[in-house]
N, C-alpha and C positions, 0 to 999 in steps of 0.2 A: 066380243071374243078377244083375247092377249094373241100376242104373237104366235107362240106354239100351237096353239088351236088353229089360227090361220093356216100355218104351214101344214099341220096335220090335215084338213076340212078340204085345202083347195085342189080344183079338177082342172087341168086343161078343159075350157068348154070352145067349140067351135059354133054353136047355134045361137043368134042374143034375139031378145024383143026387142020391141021399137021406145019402149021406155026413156026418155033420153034421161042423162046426167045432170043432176041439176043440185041448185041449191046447198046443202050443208054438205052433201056428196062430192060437190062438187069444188067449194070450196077447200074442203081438207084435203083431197087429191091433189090438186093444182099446188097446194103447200108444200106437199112432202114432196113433190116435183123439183118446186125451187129449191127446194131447202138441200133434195140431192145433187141440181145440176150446182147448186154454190160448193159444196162438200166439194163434189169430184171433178169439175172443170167439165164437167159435160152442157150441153144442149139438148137435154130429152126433151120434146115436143105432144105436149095431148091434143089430138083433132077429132072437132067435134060433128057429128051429123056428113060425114063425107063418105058417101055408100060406095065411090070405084074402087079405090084402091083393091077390096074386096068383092067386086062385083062382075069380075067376066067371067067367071067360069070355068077358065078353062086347063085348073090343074085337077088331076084326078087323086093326090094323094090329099089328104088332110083336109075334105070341102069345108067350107065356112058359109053362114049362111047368116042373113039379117046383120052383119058386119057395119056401124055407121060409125065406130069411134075405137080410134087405135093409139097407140103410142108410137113416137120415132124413136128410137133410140141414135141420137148424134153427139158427135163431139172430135176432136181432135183427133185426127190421121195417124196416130204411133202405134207403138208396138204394147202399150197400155189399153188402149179402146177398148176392147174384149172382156177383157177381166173386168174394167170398170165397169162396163154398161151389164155386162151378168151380177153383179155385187148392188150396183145403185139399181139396176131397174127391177129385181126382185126384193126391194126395200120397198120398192113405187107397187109393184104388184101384190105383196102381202098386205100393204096398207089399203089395197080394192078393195082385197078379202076383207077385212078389217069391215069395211065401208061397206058391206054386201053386195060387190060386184064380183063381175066373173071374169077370168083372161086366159089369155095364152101366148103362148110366146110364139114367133113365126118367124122364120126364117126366108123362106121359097114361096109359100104359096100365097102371096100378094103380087099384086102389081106395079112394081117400082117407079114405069113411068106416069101411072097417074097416084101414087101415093103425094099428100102432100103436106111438103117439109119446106124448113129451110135451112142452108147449107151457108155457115161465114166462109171464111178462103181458110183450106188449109182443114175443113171437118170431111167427117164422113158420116153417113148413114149404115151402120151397123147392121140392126133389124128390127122389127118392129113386134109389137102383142097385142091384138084386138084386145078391147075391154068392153064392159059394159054390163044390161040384165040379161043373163042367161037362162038358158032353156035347162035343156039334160047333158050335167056334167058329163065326161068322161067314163069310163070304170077305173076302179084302182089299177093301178099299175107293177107287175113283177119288181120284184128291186132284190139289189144283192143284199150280201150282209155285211156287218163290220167288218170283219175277217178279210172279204173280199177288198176291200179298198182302204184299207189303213194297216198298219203296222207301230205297234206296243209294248212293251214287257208288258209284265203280268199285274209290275207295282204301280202300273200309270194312273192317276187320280180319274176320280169315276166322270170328273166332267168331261173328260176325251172321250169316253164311248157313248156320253150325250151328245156331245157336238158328231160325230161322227155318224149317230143313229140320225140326229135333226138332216145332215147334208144326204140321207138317202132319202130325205123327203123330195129333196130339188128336183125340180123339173131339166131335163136333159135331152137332146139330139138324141129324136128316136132313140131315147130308153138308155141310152151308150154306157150312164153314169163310170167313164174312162177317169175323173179322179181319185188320187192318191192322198192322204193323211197321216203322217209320218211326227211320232211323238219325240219328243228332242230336250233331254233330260238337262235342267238348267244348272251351270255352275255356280259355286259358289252362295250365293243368297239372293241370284237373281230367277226372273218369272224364268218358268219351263219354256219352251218355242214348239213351236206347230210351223211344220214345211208343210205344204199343198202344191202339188205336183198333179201334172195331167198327161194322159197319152196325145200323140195326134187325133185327128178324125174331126169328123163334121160340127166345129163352133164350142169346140170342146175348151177351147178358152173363156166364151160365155158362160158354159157350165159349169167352169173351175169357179168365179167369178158366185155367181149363184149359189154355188155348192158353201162357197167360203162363207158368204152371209147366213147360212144356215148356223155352218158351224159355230159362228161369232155368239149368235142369238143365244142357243142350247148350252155351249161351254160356259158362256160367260167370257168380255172381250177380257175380264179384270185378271183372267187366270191365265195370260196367257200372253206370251207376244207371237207373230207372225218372223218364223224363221225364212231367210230368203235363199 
């Protein structure tokens, strides 16, 4: 499957089998890994076959079950982390999809002191996304509409309200989807700009982050710069 298929197809799934990761699966994940943490100065981490992190039981929102292989998301302590790790780590997750695995992003309901990472001086642990063979996705998910989270004239080029429809695919803090898409008409004979904006609320910077890689996919990065 291409990308847009990925993004369209994937469920948060919280159930996996005992299937492990292996092989051609394995090696093309582990790629697009490197290949992110080189991109963005990050340290994401795949761990394989390690059952605690996910194994005590004892949250009651979001249960996960057959959990042996997750992702860290880590990297440097600033005020960047968020954004990067929602942008590069749904790069890492649509290429599961890609790969016919299954994930989820998680915030809370792991167990951070036996998750395990490793931390240089100066990183932090983010959050993490079980991956792996899953069981029974998800169900679809309510989502708003264009209207709801972007703002356009009426002349805006039709790839903004592709990228805009692609970023209501992202996965988001309990459903939040709190970012904003704001079309930013170019001077002169240069590209248009795209501002992306987020409300506060729970990791709503990871989901800006997420949301933004949608948009990049679906617009096309060539039509466009990021306004800051």
């Amino acid at each position: 499957m291409d990308i847009l298929e990925a993004m369209t197809q994937r469920r948060s799934v919280r159930t996996y089998t005992d299937r492990p990761i292996e092989g051609e699966v394995l090696l093309s994940l582990t790629a697009e890994i490197d290949a992110c943490n080189a991109e963005g100065g990050l340290h994401i981490q795949l761990v394989l076959n390690e059952p605690e992190a996910f194994g005590t039981g004892i949250f009651k929102y979001g249960q996960f079950k057959g959990v042996r292989n997750y992702l860290c998301f880590v990297g440097p302590d600033d005020a960047s982390l968020d954004d990067k790790v929602g942008y590069y780590g749904e790069r890492i997750i649509l290429r599961a999809q890609q790969l016919g695995l299954s994930s989820c992003w998680v915030a809370l309901t792991f167990n951070k002191r036996r998750t395990r990472y490793e931390l240089a001086p100066g990183e932090k642990l983010a959050l993490v996304a079980s991956i792996g063979y899953g069981e029974a996705p998800s169900k679809p998910r309510r989502s708003k509409s264009i209207a709801d989270v972007s703002d356009a004239p009426a002349d805006a080029p039709g790839w903004f309200a592709q990228g805009v429809a692609a970023a209501l695919l992202a996965p988001t803090a309990i459903n939040q989807q709190k970012f904003w898409f704001e079309y930013v008409a170019s001077e002169g004979d240069g590209k248009p700009h795209v501002r992306a904006t987020t409300k506060r609320g729970t990791q709503t910077h990871v989901d800006l982050g997420i949301a933004k890689y949608h948009f990049e996919i679906a617009a096309g990065r060539e039509n466009f710069d990021w306004a800051e």
